[in-house]
C-alpha positions as CSV (number, residue, x, y, z in Angstrom):
1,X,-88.2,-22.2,-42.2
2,X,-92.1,-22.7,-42.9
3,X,-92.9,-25.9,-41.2
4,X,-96.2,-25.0,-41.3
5,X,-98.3,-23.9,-44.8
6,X,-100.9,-22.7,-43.9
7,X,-104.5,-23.7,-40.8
8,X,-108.0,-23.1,-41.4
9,X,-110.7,-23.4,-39.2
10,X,-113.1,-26.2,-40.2
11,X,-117.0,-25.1,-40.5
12,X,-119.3,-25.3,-37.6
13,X,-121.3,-28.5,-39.2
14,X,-117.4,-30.6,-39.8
15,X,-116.7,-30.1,-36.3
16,X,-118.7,-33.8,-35.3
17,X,-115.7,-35.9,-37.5
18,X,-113.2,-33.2,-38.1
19,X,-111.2,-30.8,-35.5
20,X,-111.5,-27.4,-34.9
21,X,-108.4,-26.5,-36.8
22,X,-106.7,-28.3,-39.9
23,X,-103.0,-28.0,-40.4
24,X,-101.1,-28.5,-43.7
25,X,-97.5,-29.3,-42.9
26,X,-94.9,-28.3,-45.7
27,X,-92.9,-32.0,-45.4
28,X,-96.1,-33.8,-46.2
29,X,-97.3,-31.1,-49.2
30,X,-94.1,-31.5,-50.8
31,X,-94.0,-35.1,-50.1
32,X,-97.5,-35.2,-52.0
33,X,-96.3,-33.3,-54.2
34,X,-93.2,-35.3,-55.8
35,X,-95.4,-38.4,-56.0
36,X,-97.7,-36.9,-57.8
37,X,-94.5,-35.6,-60.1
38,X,-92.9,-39.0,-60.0
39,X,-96.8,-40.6,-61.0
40,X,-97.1,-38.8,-64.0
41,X,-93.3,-39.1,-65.3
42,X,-93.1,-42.8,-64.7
43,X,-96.9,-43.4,-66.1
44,X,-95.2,-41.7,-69.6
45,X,-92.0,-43.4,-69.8
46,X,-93.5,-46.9,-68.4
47,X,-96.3,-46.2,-71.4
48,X,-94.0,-44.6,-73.8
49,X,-91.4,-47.5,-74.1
50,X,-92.8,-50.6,-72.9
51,X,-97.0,-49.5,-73.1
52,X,-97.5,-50.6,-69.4
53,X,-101.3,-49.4,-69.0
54,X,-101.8,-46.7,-66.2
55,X,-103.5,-49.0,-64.3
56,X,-100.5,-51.2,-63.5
57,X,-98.3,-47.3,-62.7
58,X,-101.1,-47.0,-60.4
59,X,-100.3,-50.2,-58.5
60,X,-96.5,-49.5,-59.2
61,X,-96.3,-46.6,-57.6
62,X,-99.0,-47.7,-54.8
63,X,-96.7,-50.0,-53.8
64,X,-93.5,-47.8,-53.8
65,X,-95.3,-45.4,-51.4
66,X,-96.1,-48.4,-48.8
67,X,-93.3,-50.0,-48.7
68,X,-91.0,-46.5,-48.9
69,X,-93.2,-45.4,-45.9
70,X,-92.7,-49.1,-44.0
71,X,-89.0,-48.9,-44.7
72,X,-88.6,-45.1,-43.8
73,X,-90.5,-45.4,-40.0
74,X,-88.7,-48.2,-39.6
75,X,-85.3,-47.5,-40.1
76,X,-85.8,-44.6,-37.2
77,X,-85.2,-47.3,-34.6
78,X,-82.0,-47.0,-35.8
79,X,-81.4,-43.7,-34.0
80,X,-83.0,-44.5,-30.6
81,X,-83.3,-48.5,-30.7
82,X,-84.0,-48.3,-26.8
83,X,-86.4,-45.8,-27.2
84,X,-88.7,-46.8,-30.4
85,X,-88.4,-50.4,-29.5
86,X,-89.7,-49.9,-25.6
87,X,-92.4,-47.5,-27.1
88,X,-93.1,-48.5,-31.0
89,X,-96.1,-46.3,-30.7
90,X,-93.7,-43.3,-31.2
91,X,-93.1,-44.6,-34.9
92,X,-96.6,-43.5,-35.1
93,X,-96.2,-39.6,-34.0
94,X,-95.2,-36.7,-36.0
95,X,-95.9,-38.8,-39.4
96,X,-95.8,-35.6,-41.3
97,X,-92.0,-35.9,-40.2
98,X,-89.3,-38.2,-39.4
99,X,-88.5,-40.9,-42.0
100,X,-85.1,-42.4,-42.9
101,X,-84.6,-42.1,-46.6
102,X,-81.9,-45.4,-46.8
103,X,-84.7,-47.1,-45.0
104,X,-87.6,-46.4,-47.8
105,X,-84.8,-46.9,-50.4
106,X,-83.9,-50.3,-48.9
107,X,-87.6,-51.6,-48.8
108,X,-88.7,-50.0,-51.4
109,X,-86.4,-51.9,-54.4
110,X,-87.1,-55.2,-53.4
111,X,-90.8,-54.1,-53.8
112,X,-90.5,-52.9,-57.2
113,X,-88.2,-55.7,-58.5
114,X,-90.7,-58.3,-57.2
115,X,-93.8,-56.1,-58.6
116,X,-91.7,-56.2,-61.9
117,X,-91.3,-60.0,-61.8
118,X,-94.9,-60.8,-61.1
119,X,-96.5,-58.4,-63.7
120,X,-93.8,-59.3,-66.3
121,X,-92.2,-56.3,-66.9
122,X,-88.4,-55.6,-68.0
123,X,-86.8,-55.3,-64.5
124,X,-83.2,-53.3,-65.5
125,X,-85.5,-51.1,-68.2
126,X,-87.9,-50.3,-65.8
127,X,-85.0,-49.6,-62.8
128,X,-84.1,-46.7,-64.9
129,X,-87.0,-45.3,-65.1
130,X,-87.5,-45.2,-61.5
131,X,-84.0,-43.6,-60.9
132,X,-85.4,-40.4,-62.2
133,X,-88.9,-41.2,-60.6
134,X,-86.9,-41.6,-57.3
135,X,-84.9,-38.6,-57.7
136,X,-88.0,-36.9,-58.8
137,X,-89.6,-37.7,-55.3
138,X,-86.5,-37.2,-53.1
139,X,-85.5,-33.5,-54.3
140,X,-89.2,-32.4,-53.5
141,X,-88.9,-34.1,-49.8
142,X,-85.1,-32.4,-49.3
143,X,-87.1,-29.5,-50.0
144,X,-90.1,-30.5,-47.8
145,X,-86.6,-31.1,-44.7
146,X,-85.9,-27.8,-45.5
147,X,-89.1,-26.2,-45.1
148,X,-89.6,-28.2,-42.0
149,X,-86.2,-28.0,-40.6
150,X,-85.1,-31.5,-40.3
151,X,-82.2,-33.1,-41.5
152,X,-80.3,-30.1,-40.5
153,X,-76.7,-28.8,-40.3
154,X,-74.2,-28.2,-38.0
155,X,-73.5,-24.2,-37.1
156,X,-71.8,-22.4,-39.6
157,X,-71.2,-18.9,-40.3
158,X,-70.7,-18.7,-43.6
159,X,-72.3,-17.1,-47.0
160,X,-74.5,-20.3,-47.3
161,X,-75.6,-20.7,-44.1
162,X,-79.3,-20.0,-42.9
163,X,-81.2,-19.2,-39.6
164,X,-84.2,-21.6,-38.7
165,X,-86.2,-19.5,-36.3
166,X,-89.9,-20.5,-36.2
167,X,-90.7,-23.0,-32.7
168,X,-91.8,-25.5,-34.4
169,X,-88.8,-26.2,-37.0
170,X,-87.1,-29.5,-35.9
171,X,-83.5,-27.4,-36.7
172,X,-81.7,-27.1,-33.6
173,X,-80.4,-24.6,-32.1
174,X,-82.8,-21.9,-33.4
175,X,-81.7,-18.4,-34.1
176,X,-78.6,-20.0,-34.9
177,X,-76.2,-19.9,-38.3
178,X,-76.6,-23.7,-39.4
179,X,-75.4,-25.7,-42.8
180,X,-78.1,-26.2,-45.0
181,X,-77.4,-29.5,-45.3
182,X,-81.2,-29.7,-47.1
183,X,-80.2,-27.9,-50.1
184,X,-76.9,-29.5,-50.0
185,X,-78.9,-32.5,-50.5
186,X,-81.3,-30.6,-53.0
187,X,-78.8,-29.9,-55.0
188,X,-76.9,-33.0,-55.1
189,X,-79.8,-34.7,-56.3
190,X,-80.7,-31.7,-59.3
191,X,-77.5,-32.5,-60.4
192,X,-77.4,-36.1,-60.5
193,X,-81.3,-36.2,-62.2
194,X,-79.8,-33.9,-65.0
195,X,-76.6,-35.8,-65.5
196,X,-78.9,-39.2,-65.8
197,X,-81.7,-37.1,-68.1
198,X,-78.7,-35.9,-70.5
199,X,-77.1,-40.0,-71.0
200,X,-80.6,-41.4,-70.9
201,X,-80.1,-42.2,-74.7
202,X,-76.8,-42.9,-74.8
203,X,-76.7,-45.3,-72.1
204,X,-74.7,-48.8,-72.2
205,X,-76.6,-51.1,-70.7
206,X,-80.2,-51.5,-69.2
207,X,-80.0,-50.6,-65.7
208,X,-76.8,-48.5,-66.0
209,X,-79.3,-44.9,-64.9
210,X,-80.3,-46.7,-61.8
211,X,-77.1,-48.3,-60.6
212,X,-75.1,-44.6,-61.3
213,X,-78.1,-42.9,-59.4
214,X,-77.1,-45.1,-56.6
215,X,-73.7,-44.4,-57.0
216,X,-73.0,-40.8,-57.2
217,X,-76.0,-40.0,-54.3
218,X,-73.8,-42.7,-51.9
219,X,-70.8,-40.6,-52.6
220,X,-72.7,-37.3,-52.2
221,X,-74.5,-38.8,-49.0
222,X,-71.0,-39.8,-47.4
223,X,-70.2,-36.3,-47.7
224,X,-72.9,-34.3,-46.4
225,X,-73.4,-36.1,-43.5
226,X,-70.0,-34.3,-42.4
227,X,-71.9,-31.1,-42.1
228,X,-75.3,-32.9,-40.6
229,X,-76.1,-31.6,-36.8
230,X,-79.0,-33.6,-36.1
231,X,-76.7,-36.5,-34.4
232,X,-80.1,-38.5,-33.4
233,X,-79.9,-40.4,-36.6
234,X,-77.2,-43.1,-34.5
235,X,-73.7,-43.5,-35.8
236,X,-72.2,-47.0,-36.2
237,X,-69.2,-45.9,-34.8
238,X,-69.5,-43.1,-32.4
239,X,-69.2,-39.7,-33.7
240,X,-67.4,-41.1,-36.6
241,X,-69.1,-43.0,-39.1
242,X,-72.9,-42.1,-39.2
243,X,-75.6,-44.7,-39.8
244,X,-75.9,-43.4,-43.2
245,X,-72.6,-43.2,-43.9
246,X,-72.6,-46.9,-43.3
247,X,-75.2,-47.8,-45.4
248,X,-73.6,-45.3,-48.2
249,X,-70.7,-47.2,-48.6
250,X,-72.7,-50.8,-48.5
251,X,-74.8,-49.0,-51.2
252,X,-72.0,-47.5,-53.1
253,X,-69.7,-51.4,-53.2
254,X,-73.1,-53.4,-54.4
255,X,-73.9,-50.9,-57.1
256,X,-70.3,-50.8,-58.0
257,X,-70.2,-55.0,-57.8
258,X,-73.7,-55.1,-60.7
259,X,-72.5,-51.8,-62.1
260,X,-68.9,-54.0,-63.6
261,X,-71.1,-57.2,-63.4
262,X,-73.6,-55.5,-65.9
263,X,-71.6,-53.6,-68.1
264,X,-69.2,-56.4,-68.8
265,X,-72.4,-59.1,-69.6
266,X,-73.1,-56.0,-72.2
267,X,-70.1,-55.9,-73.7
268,X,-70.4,-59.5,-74.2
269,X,-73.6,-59.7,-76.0
């Protein structure tokens, strides 16, 4: 759609350390912009029930965004393992673009659970905080995909569908009827965040937000990536079962396993 926000030319004196033109890209503004969303709710909730200073959110949510970038660059190997692993430069290029969300996911909760551990905080309290905090972050970048035309559907001629037809969107074919498999995503994760916000009180057992977050988005993943058309992203099976789809259902029988495990222990108690 609008891969591109907006250029300015830089002044005359910048030109020495800065280049003629700068670009703000729409996938790394919205980006930007759920961390900053995600930073403030977390900061309140982390301070409002357990009165974790700002300074450790800070470091929290430092460490998220390192490891979530790590794990997202990464994971691309994935669709092109010959290509990224005979030029790992190419990790490097288009960083306002091109990150595997199961990939930051997968490095970025061992990060946090070990960040929780070492500064002493309660680990299932504080996953549930970071289920909206990660839904928080994700919506904005589906809508960052959107803008920049990645993740994007196959054609479809439909009431829903939309026409990507700027050069530089990543959708392909331009000019063309396509699923928006963005908003699809978009809107799966609206509607999880809501479900969580509304049982937030009511909940059974500490960690219960955080382990349904990871259980309805698997499910809603499985399904969307029927209608994806960017087929780069590798399939474990060929034209069959996407690498997502894989990792969906790996997500969806561990959360399932600690879901039972956790509610039972709860019962218990």
């Amino acid at each position: 759609m609008h891969p591109i926000l907006f250029e300015f030319k830089t002044p005359g004196f910048f030109n020495s350390f800065l280049p003629d033109t700068i670009t703000v890209y729409s996938y790394g503004t919205m980006i930007a912009l759920g961390a900053l969303m995600g930073f403030i709710y977390t900061g309140w909730q982390a301070r409002k029930q357990f009165n974790v200073p700002f300074d450790t959110t800070n470091e929290l949510i430092l460490t998220i965004l390192i490891s979530a970038i790590m794990g997202g660059k990464l994971f691309i190997i994935f669709e092109d393992p010959a290509k990224y692993l005979n030029h790992p430069a190419e990790l490097l290029n288009n960083f306002n673009q091109g990150f595997v969300f199961y990939g930051s996911l997968l490095f970025a909760v061992p990060a946090m659970l070990l960040f929780f551990k070492l500064k002493k905080l309660p680990i299932l309290p504080m996953l549930d905080i970071m289920a909206i905090t990660t839904l928080i972050v994700h919506g904005t970048g589906r809508i960052g995909c959107f803008l920049a035309g990645c993740c994007y559907g196959i054609p479809y001629d439909g009431f829903l569908s939309v026409v990507f037809r700027d050069p530089f969107c990543q959708a392909r074919p331009l000019n063309t009827p396509l699923h928006p498999t963005q908003l699809y995503s978009f809107f799966l994760i609206l509607g999880i965040m809501i479900f969580l916000l509304v049982i937030k009180n009511r909940k059974s057992f500490a960690g219960q937000l955080f382990l349904l977050y990871l259980i309805l988005y698997s499910v809603g993943r499985t399904w969307i990536e029927i209608f994806r058309g960017d087929l780069s992203r590798g399939y474990v099976i060929d034209h069959l079962i996407s690498n997502s789809q894989f990792i969906s259902m790996m997500v969806f029988i561990i959360s399932i396993y600690f879901y039972f495990k956790l509610r039972k222990a709860s019962m218990k108690s």
